[in-house]
N, CA, C and O atoms as a GROMACS GRO file, in nm:
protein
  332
    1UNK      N    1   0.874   0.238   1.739
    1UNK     CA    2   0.967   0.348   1.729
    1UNK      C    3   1.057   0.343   1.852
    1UNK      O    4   1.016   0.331   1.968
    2UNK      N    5   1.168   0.353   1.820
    2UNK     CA    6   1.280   0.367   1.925
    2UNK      C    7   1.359   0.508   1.943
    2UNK      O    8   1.398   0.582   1.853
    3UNK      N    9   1.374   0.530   2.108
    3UNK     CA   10   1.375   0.621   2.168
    3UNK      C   11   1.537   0.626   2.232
    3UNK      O   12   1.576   0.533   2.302
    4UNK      N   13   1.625   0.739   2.203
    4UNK     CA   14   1.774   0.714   2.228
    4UNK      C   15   1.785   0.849   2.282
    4UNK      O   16   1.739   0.938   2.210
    5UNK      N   17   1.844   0.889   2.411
    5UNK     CA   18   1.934   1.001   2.438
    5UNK      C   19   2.010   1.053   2.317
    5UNK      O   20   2.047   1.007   2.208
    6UNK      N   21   2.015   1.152   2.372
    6UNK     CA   22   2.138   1.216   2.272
    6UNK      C   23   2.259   1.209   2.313
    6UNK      O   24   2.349   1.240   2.235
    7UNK      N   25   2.294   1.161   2.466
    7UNK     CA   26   2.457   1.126   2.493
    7UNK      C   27   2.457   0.963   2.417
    7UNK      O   28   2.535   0.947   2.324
    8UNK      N   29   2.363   0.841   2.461
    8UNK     CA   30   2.329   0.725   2.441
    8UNK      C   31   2.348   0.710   2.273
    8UNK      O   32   2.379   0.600   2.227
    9UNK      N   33   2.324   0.840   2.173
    9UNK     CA   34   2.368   0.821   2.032
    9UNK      C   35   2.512   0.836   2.008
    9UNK      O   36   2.572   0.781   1.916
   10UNK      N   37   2.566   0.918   2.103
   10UNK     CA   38   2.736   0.938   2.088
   10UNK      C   39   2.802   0.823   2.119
   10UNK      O   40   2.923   0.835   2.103
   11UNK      N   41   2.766   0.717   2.157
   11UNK     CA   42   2.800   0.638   2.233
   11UNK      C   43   2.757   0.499   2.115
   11UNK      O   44   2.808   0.387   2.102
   12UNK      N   45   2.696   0.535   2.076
   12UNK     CA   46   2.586   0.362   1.961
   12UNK      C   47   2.551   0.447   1.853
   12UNK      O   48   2.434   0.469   1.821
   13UNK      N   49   2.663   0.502   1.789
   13UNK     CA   50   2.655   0.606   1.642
   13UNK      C   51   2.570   0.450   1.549
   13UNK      O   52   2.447   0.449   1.546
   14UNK      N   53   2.620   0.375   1.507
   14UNK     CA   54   2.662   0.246   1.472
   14UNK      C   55   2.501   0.175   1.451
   14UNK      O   56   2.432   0.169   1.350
   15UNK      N   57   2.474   0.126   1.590
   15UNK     CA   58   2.340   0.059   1.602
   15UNK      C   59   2.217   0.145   1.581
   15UNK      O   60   2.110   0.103   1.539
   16UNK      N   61   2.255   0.312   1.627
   16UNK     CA   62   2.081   0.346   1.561
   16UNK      C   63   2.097   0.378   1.440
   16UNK      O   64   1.998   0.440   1.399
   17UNK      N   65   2.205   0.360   1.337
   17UNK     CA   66   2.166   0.413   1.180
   17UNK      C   67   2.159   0.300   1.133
   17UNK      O   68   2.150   0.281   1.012
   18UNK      N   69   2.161   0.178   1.246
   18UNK     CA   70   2.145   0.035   1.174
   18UNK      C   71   2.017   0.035   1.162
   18UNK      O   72   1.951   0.011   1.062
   19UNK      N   73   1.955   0.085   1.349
   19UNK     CA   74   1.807   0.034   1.353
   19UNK      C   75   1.699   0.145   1.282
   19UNK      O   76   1.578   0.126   1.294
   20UNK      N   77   1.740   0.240   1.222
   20UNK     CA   78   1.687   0.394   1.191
   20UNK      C   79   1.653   0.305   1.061
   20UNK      O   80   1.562   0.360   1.000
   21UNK      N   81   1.700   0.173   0.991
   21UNK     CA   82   1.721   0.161   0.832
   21UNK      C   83   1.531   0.075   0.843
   21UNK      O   84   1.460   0.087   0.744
   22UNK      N   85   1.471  -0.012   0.983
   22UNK     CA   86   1.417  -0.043   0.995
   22UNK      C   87   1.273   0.084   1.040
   22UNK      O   88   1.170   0.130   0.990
   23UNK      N   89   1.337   0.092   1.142
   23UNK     CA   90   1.199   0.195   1.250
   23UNK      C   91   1.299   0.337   1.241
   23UNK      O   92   1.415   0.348   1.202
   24UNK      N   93   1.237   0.406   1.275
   24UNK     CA   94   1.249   0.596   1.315
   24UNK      C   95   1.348   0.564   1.456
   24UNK      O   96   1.369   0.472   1.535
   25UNK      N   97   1.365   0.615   1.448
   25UNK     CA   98   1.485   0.624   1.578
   25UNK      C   99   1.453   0.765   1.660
   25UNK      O  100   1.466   0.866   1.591
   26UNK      N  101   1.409   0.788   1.810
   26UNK     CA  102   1.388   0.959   1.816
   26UNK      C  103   1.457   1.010   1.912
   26UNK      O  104   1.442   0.951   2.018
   27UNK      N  105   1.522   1.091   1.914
   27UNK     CA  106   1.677   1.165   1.982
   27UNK      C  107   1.639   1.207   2.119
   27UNK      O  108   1.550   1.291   2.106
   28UNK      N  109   1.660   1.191   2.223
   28UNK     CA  110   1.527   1.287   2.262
   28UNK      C  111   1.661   1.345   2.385
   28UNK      O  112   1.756   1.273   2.416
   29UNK      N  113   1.640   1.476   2.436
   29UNK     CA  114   1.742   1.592   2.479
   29UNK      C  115   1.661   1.613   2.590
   29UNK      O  116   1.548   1.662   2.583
   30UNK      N  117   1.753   1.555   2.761
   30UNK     CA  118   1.680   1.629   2.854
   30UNK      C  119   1.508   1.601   2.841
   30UNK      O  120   1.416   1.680   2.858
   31UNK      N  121   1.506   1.451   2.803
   31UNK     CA  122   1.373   1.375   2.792
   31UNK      C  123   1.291   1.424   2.722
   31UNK      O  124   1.178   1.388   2.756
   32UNK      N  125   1.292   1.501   2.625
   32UNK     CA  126   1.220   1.558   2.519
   32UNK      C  127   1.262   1.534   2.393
   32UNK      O  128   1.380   1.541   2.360
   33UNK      N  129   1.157   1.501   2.308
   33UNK     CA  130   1.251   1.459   2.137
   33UNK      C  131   1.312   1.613   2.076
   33UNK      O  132   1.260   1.723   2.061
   34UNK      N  133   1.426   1.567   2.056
   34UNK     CA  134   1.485   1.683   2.013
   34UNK      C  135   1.522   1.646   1.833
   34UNK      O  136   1.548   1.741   1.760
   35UNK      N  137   1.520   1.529   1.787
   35UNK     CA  138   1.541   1.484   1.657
   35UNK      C  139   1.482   1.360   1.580
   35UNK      O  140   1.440   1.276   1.661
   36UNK      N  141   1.474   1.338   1.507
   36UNK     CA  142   1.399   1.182   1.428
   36UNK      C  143   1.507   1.162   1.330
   36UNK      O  144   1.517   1.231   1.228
   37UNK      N  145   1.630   1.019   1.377
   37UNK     CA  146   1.663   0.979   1.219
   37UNK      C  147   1.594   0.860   1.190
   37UNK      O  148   1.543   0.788   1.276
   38UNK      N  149   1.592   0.836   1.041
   38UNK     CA  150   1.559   0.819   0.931
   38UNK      C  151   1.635   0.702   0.866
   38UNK      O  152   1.744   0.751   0.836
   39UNK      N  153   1.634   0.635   0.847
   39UNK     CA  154   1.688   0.550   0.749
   39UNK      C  155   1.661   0.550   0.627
   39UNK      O  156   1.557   0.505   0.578
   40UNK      N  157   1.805   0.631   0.533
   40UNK     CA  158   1.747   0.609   0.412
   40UNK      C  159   1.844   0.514   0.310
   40UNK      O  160   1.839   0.530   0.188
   41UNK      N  161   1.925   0.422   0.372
   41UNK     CA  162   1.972   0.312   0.300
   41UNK      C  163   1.950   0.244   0.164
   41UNK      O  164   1.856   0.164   0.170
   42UNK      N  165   1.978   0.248   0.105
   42UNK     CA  166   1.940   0.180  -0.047
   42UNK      C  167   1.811   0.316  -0.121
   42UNK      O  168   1.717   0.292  -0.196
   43UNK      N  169   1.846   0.435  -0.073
   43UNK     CA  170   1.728   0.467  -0.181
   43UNK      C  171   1.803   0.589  -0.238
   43UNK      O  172   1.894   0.641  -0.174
   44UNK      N  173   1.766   0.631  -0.352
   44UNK     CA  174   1.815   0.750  -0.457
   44UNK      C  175   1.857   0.881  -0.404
   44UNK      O  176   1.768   0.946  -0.349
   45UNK      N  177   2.004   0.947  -0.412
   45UNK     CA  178   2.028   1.064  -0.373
   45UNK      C  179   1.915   1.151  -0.382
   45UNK      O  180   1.871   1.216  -0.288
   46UNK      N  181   1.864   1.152  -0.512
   46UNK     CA  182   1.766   1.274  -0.532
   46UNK      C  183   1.639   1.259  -0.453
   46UNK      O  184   1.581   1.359  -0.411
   47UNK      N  185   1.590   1.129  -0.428
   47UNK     CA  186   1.495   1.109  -0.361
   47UNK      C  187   1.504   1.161  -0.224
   47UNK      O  188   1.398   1.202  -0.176
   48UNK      N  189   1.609   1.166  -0.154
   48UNK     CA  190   1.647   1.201  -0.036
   48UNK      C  191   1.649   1.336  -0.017
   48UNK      O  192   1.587   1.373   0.082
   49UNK      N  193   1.690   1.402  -0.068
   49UNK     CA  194   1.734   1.529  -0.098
   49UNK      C  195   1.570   1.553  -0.101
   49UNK      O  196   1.517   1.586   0.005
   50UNK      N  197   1.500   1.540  -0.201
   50UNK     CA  198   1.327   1.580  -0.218
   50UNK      C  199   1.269   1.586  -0.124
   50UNK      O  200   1.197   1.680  -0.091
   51UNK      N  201   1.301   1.440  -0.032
   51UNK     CA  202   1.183   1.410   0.063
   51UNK      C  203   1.189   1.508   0.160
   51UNK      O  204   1.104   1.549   0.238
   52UNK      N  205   1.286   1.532   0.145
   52UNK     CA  206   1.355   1.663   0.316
   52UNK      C  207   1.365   1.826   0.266
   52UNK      O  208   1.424   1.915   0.328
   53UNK      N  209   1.293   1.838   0.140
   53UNK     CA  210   1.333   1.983   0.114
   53UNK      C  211   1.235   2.072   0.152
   53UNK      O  212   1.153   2.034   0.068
   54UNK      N  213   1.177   2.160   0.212
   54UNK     CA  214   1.057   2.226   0.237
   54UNK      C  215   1.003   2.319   0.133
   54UNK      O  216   0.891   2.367   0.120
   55UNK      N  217   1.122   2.334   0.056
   55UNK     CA  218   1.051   2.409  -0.068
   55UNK      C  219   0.976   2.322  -0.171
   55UNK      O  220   0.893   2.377  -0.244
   56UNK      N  221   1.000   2.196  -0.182
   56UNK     CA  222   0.964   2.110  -0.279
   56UNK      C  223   0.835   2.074  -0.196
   56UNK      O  224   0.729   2.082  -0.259
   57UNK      N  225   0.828   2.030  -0.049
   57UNK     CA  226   0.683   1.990   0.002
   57UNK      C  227   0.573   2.162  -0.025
   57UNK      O  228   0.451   2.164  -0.047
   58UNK      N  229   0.649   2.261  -0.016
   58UNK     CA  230   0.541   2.392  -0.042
   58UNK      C  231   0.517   2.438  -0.150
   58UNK      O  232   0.428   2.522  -0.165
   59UNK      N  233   0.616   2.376  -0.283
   59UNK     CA  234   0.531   2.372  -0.404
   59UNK      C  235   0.448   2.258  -0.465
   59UNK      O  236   0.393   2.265  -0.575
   60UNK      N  237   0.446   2.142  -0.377
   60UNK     CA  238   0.341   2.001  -0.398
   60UNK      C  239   0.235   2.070  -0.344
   60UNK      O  240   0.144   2.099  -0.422
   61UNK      N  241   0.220   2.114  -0.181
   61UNK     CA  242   0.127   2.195  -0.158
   61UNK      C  243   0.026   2.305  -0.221
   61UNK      O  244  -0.097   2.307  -0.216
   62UNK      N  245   0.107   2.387  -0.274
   62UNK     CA  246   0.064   2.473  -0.373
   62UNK      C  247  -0.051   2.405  -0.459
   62UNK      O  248  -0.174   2.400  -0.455
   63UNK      N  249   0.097   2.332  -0.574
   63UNK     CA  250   0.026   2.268  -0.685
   63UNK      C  251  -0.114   2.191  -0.636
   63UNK      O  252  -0.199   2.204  -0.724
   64UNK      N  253  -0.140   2.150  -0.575
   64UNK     CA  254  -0.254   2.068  -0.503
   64UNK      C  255  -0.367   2.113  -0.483
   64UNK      O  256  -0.468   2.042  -0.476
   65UNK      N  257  -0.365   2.291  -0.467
   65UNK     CA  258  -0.429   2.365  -0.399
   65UNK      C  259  -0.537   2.362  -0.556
   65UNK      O  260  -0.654   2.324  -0.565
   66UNK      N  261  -0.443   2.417  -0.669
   66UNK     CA  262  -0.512   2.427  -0.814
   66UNK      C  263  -0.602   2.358  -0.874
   66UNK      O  264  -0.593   2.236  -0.855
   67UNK      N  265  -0.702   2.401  -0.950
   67UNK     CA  266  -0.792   2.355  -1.034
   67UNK      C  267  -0.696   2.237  -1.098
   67UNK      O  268  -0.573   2.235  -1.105
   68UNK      N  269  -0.821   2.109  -1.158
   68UNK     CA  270  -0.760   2.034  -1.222
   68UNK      C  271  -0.857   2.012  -1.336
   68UNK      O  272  -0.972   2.054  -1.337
   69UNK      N  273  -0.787   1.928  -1.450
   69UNK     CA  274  -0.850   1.884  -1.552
   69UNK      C  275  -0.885   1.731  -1.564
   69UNK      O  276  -0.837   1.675  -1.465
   70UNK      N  277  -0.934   1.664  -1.626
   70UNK     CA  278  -0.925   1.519  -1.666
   70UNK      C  279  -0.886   1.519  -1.809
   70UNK      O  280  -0.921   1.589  -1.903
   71UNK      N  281  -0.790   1.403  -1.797
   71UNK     CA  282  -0.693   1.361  -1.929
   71UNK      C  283  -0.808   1.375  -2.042
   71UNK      O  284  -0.782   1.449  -2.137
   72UNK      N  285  -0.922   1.316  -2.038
   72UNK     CA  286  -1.023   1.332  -2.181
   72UNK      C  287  -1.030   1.559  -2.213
   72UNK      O  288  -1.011   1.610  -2.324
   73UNK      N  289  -1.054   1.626  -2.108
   73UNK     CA  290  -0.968   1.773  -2.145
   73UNK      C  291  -0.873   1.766  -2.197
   73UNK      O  292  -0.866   1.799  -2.316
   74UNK      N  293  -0.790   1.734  -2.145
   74UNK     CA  294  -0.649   1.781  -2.168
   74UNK      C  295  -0.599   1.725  -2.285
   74UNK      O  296  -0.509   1.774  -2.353
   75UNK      N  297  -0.670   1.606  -2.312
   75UNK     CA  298  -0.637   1.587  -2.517
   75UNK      C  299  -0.739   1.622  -2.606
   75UNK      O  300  -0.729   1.592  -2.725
   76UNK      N  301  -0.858   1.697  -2.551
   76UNK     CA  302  -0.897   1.773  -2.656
   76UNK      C  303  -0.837   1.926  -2.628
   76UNK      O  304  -0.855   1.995  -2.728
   77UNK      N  305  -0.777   1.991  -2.532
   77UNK     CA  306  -0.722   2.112  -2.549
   77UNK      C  307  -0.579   2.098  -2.621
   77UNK      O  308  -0.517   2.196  -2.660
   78UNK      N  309  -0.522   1.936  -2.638
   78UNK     CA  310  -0.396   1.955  -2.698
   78UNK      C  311  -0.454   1.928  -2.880
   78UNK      O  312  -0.391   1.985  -2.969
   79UNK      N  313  -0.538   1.865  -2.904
   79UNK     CA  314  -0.586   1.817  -3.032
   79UNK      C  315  -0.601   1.999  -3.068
   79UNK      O  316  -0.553   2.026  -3.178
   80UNK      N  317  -0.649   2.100  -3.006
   80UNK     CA  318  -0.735   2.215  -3.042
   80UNK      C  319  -0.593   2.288  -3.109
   80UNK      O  320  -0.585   2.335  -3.223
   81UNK      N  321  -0.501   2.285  -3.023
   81UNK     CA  322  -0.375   2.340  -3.046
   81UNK      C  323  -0.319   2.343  -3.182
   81UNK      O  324  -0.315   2.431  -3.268
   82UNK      N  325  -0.258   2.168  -3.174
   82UNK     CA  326  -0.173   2.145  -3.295
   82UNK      C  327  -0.339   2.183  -3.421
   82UNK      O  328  -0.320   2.094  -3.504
   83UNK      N  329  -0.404   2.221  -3.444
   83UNK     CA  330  -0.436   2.296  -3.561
   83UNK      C  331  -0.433   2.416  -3.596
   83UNK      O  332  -0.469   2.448  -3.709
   0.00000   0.00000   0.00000
């Protein structure tokens, strides 16, 4: 992981969204990380958008939390139905 000022990014906009496409890149403000980019080059708007939404990681969370079934349930509760 590579470690860049935040004046040192104003300066090499260029090379860390090159090297961000490989490793994490981390911002760091007055020697403290103040940010993490990311390289997300070649991958799906929507995917991007998902990976970074906090409402979408707190309803995976959620959902996770719930009881589950196994598929041999879940096609005899759908077989029970359609009659």
């Amino acid at each position: 992981m590579k470690a860049v000022t935040a004046r040192d990014l104003q300066k090499k906009v260029k090379e860390c969204v090159d090297t961000a496409q490989e490793e994490r890149v981390v911002i760091t403000r007055r020697g403290r990380p103040a940010a993490v980019l990311v390289g997300v080059e070649g991958k799906d708007w929507e995917d991007v958008v998902l990976q970074t939404s906090p409402a979408f990681w707190k309803l995976i969370e959620e959902r996770r939390k719930q009881a589950t079934i196994s598929f041999k349930e879940l096609r005899a509760r759908l077989k029970r139905r359609k009659r």
